[in-house]
LUMLUMDREN-2810 file (N, C-alpha, C; in Angstrom, 1 decimal):
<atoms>
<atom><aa>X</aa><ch>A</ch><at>N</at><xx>19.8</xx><yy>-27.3</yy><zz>12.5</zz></atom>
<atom><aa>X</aa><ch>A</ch><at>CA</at><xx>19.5</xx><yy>-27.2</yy><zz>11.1</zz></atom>
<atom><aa>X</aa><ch>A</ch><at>C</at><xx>20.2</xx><yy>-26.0</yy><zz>10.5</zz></atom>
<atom><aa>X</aa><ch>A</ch><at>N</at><xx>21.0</xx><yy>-26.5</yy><zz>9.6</zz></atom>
<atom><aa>X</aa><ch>A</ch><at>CA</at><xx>21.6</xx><yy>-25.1</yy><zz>9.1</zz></atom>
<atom><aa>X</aa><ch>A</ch><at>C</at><xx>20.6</xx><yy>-24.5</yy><zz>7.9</zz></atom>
<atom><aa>X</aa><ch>A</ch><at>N</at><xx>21.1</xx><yy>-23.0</yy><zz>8.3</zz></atom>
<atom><aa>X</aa><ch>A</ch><at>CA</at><xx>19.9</xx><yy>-21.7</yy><zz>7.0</zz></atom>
<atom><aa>X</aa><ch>A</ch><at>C</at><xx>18.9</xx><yy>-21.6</yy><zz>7.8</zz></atom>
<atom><aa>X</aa><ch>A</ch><at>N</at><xx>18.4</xx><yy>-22.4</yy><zz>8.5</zz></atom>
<atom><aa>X</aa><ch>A</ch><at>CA</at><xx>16.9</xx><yy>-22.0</yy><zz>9.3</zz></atom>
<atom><aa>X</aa><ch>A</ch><at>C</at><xx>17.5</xx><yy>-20.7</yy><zz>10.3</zz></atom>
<atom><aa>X</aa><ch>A</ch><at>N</at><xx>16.2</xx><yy>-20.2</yy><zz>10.5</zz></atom>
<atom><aa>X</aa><ch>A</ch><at>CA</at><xx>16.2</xx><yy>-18.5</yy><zz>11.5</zz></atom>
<atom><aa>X</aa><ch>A</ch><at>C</at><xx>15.7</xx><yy>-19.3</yy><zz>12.7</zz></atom>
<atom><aa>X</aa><ch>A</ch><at>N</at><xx>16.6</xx><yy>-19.0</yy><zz>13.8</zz></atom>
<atom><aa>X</aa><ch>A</ch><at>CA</at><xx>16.2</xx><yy>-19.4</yy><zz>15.0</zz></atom>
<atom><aa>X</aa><ch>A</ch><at>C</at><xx>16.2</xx><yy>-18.6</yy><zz>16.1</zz></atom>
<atom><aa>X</aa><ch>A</ch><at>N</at><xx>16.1</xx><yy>-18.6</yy><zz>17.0</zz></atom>
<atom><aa>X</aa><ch>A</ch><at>CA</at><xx>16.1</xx><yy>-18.1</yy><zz>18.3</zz></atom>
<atom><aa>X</aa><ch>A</ch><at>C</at><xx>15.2</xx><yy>-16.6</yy><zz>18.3</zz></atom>
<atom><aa>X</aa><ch>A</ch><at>N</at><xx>15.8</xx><yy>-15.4</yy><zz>18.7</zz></atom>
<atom><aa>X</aa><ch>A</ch><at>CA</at><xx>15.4</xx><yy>-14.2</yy><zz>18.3</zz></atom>
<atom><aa>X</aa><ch>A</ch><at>C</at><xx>15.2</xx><yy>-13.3</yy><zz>16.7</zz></atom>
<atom><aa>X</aa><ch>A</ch><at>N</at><xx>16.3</xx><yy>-14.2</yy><zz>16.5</zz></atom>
<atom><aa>X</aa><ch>A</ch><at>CA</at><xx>15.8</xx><yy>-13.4</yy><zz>14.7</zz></atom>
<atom><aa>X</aa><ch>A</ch><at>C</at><xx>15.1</xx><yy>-14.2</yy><zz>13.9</zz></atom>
<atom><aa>X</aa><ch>A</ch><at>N</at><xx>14.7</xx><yy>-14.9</yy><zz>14.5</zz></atom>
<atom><aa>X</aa><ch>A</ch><at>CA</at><xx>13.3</xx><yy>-15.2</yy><zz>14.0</zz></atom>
<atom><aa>X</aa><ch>A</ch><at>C</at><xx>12.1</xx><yy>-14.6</yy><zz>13.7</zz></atom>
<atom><aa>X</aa><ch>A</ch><at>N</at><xx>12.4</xx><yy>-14.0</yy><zz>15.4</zz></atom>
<atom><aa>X</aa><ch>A</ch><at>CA</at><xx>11.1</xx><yy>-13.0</yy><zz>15.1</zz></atom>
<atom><aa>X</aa><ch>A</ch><at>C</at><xx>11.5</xx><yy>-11.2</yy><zz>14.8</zz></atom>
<atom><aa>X</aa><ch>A</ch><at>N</at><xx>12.9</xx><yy>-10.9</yy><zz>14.5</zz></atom>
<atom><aa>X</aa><ch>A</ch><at>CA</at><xx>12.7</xx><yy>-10.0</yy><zz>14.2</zz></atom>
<atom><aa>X</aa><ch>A</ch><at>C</at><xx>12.3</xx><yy>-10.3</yy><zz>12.5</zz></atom>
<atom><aa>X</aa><ch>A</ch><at>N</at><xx>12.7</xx><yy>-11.2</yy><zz>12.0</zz></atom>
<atom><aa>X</aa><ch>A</ch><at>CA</at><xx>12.4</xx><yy>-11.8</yy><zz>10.4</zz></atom>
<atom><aa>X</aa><ch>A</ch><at>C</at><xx>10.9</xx><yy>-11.5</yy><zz>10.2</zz></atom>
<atom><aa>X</aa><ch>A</ch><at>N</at><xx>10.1</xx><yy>-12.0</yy><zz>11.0</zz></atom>
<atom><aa>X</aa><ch>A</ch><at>CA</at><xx>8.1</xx><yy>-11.9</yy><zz>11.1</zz></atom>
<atom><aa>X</aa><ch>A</ch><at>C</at><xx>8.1</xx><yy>-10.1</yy><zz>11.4</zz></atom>
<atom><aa>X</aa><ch>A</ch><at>N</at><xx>8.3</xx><yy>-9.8</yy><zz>12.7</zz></atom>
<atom><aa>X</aa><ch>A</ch><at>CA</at><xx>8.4</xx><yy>-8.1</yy><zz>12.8</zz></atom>
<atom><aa>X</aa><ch>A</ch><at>C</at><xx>8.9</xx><yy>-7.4</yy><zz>11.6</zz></atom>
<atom><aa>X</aa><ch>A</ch><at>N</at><xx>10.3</xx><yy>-7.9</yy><zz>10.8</zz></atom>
<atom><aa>X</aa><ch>A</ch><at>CA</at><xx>10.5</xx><yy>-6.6</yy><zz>9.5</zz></atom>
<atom><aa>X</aa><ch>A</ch><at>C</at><xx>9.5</xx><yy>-7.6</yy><zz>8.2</zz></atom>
<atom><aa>X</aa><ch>A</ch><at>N</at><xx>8.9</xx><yy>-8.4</yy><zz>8.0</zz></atom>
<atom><aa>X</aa><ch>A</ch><at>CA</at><xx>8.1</xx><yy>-8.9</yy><zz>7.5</zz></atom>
<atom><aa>X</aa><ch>A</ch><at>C</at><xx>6.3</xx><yy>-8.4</yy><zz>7.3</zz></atom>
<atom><aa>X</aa><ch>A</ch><at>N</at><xx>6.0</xx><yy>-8.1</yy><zz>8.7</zz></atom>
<atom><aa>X</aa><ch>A</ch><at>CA</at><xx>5.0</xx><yy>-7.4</yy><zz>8.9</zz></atom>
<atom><aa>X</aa><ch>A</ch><at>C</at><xx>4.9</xx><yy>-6.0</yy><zz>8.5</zz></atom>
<atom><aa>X</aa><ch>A</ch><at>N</at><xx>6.4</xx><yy>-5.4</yy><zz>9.2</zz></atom>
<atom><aa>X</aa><ch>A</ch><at>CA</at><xx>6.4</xx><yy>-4.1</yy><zz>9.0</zz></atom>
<atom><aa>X</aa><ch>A</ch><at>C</at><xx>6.7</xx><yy>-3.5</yy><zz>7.5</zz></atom>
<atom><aa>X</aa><ch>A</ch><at>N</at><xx>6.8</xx><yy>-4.8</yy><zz>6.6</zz></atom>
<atom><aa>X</aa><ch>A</ch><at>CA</at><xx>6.8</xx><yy>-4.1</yy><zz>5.0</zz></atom>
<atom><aa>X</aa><ch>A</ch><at>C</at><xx>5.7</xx><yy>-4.2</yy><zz>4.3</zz></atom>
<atom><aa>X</aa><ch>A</ch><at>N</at><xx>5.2</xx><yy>-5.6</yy><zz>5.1</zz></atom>
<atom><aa>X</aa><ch>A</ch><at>CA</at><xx>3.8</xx><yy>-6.0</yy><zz>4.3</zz></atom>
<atom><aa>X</aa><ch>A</ch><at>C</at><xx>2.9</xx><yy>-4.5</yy><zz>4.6</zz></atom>
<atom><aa>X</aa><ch>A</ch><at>N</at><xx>3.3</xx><yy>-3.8</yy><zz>6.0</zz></atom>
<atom><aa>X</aa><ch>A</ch><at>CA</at><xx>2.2</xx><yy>-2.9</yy><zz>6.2</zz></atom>
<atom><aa>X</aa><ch>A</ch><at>C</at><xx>2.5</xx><yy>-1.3</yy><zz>5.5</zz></atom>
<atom><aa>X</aa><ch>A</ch><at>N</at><xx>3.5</xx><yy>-1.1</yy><zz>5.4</zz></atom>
<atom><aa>X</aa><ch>A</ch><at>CA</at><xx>4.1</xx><yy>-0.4</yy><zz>4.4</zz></atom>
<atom><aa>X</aa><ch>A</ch><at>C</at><xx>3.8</xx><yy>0.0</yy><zz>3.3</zz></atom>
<atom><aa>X</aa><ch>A</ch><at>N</at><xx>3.8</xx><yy>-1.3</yy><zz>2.6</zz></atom>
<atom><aa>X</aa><ch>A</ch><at>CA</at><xx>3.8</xx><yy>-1.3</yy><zz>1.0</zz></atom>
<atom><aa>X</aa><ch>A</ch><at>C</at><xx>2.1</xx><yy>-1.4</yy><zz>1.0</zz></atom>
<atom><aa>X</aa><ch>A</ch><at>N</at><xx>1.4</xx><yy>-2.0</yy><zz>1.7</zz></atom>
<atom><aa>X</aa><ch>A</ch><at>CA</at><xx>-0.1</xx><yy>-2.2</yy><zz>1.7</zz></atom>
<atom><aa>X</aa><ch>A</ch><at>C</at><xx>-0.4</xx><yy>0.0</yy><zz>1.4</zz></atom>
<atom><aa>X</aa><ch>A</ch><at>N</at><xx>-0.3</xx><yy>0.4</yy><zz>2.6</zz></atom>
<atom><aa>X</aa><ch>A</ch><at>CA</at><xx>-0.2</xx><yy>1.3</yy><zz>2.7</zz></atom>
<atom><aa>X</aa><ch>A</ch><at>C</at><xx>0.1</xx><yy>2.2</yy><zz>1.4</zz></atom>
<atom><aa>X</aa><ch>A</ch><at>N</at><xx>1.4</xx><yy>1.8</yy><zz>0.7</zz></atom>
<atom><aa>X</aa><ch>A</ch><at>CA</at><xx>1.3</xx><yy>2.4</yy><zz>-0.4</zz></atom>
<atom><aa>X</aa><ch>A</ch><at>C</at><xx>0.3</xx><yy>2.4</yy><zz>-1.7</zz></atom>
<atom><aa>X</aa><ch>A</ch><at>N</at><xx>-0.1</xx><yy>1.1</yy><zz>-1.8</zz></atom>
<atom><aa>X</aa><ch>A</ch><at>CA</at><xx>-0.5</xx><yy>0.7</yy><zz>-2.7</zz></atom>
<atom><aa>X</aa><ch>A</ch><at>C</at><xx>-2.4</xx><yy>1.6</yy><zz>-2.3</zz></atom>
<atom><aa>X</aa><ch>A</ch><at>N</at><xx>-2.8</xx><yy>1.4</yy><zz>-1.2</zz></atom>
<atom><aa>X</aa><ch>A</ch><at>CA</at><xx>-3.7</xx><yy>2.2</yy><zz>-0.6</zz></atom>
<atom><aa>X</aa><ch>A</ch><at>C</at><xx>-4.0</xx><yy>3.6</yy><zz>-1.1</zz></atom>
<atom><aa>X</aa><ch>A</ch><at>N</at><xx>-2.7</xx><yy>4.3</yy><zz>-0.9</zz></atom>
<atom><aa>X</aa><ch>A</ch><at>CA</at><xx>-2.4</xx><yy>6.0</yy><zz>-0.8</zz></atom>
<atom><aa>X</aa><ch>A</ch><at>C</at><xx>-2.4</xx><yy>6.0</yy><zz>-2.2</zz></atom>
<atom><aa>X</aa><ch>A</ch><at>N</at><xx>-1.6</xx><yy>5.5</yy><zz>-3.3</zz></atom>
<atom><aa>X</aa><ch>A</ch><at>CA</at><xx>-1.5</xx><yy>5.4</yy><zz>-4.8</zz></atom>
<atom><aa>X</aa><ch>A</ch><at>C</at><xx>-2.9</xx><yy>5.2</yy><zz>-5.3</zz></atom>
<atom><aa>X</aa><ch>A</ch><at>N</at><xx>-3.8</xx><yy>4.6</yy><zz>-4.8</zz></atom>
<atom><aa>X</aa><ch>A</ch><at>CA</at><xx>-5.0</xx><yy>4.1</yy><zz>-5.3</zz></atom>
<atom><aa>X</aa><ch>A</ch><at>C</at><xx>-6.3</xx><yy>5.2</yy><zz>-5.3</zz></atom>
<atom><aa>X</aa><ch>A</ch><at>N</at><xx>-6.0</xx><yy>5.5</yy><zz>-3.9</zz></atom>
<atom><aa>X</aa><ch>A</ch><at>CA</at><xx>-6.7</xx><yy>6.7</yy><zz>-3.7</zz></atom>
<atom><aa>X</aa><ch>A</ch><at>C</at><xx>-6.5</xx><yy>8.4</yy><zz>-4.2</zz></atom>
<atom><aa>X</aa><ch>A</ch><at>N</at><xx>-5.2</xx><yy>8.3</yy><zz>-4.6</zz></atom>
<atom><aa>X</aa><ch>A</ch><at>CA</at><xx>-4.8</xx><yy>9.3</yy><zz>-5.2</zz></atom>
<atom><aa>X</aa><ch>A</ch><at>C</at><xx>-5.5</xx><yy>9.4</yy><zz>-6.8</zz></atom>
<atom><aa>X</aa><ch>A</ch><at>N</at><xx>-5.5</xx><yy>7.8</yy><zz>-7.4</zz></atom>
<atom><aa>X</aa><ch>A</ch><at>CA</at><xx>-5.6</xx><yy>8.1</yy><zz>-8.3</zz></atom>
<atom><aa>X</aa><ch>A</ch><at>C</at><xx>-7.2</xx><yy>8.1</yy><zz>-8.8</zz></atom>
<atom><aa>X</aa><ch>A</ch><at>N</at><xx>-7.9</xx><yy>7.8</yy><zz>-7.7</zz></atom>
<atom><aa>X</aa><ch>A</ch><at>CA</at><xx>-9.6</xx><yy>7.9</yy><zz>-7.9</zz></atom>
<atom><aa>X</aa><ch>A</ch><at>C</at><xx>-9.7</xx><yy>9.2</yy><zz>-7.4</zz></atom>
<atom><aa>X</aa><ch>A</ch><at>N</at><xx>-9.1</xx><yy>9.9</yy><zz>-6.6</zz></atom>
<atom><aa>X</aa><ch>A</ch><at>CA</at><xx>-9.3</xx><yy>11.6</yy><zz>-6.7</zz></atom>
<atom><aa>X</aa><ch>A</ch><at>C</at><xx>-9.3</xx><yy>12.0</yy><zz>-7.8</zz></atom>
<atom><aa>X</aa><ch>A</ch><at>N</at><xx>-8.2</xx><yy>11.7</yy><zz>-8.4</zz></atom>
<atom><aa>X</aa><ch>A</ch><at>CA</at><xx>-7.8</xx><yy>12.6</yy><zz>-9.5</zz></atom>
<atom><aa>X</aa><ch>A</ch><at>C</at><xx>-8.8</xx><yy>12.6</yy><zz>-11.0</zz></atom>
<atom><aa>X</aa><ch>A</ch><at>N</at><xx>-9.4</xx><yy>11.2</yy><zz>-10.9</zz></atom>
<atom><aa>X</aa><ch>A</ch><at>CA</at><xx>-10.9</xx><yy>10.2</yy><zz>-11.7</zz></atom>
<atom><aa>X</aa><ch>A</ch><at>C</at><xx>-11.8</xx><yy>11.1</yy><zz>-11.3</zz></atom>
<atom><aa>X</aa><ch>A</ch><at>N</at><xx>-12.0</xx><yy>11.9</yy><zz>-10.4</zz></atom>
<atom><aa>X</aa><ch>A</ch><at>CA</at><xx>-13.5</xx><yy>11.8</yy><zz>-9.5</zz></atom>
<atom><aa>X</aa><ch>A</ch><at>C</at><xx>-13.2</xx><yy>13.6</yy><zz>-10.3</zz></atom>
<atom><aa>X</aa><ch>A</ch><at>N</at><xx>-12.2</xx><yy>14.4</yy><zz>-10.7</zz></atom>
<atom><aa>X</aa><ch>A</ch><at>CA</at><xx>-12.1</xx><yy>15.4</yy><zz>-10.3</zz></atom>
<atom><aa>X</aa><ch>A</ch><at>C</at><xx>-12.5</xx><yy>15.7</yy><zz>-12.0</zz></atom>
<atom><aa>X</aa><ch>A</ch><at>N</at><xx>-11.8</xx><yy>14.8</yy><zz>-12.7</zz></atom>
<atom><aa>X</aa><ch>A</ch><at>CA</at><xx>-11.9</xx><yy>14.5</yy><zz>-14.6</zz></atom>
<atom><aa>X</aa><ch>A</ch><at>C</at><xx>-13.6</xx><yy>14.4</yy><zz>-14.8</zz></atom>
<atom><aa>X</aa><ch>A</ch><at>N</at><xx>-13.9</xx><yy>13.7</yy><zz>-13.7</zz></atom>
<atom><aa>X</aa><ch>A</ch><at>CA</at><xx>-15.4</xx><yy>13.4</yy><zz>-14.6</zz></atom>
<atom><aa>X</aa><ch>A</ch><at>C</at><xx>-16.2</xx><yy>14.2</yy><zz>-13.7</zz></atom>
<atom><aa>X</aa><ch>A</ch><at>N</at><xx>-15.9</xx><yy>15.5</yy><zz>-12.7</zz></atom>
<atom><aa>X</aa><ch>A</ch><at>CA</at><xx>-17.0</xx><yy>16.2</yy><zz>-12.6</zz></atom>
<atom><aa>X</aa><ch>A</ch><at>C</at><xx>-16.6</xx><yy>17.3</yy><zz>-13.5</zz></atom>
<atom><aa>X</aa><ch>A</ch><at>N</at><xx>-15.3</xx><yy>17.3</yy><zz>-13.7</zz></atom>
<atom><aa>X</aa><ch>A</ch><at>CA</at><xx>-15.1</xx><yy>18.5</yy><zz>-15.0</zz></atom>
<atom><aa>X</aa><ch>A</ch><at>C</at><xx>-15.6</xx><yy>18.1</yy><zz>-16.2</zz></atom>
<atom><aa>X</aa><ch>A</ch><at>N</at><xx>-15.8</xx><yy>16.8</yy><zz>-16.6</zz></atom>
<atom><aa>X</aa><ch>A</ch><at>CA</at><xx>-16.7</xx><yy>16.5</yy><zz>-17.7</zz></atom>
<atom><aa>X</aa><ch>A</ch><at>C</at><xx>-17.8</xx><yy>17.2</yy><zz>-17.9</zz></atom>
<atom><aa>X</aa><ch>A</ch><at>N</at><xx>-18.5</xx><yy>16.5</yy><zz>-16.2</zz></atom>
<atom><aa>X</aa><ch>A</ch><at>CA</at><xx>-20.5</xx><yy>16.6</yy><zz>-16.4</zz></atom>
<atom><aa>X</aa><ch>A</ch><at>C</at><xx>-20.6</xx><yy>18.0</yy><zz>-16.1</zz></atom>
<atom><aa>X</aa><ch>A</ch><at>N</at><xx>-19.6</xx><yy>18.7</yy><zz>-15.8</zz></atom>
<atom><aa>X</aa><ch>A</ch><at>CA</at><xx>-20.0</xx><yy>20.2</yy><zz>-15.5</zz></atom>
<atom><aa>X</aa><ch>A</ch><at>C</at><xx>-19.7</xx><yy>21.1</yy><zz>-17.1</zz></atom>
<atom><aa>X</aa><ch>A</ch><at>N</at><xx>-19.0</xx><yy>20.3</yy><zz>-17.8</zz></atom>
<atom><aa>X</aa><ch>A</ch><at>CA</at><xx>-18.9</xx><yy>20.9</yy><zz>-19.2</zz></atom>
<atom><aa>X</aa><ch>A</ch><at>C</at><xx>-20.0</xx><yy>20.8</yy><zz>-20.1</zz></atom>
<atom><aa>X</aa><ch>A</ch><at>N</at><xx>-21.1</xx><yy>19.2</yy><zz>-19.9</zz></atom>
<atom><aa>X</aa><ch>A</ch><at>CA</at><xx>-22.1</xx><yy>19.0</yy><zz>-20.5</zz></atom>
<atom><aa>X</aa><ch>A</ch><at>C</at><xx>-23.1</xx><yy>20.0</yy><zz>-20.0</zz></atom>
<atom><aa>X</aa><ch>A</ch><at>N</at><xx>-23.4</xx><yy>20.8</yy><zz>-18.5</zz></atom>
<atom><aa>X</aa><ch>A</ch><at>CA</at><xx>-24.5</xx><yy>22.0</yy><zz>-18.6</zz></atom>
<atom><aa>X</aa><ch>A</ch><at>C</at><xx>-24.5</xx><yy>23.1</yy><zz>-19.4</zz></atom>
</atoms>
């Protein structure tokens, strides 16, 4: 069948496939968390302005 991935680079195709899905997950993770630190840091400087 021609265009189909066959033999070995098949599976390197699934392996660099995985390894971006795991990547980018990753990023989106680190970005996420960064940005509820930075949330968490805003609203205790709030409630510490209201004492």
């Amino acid at each position: 069948m021609t265009g189909a991935i066959s033999g070995g680079g098949q599976w390197a195709f699934v392996a660099a496939a995985y390894g971006l899905t795991i990547i980018l997950t990753g990023a989106v993770l680190w970005t996420n968390w960064r940005a509820m630190k930075k949330a968490e840091k805003r609203s205790d400087a709030l409630r510490k302005d209201r004492k």
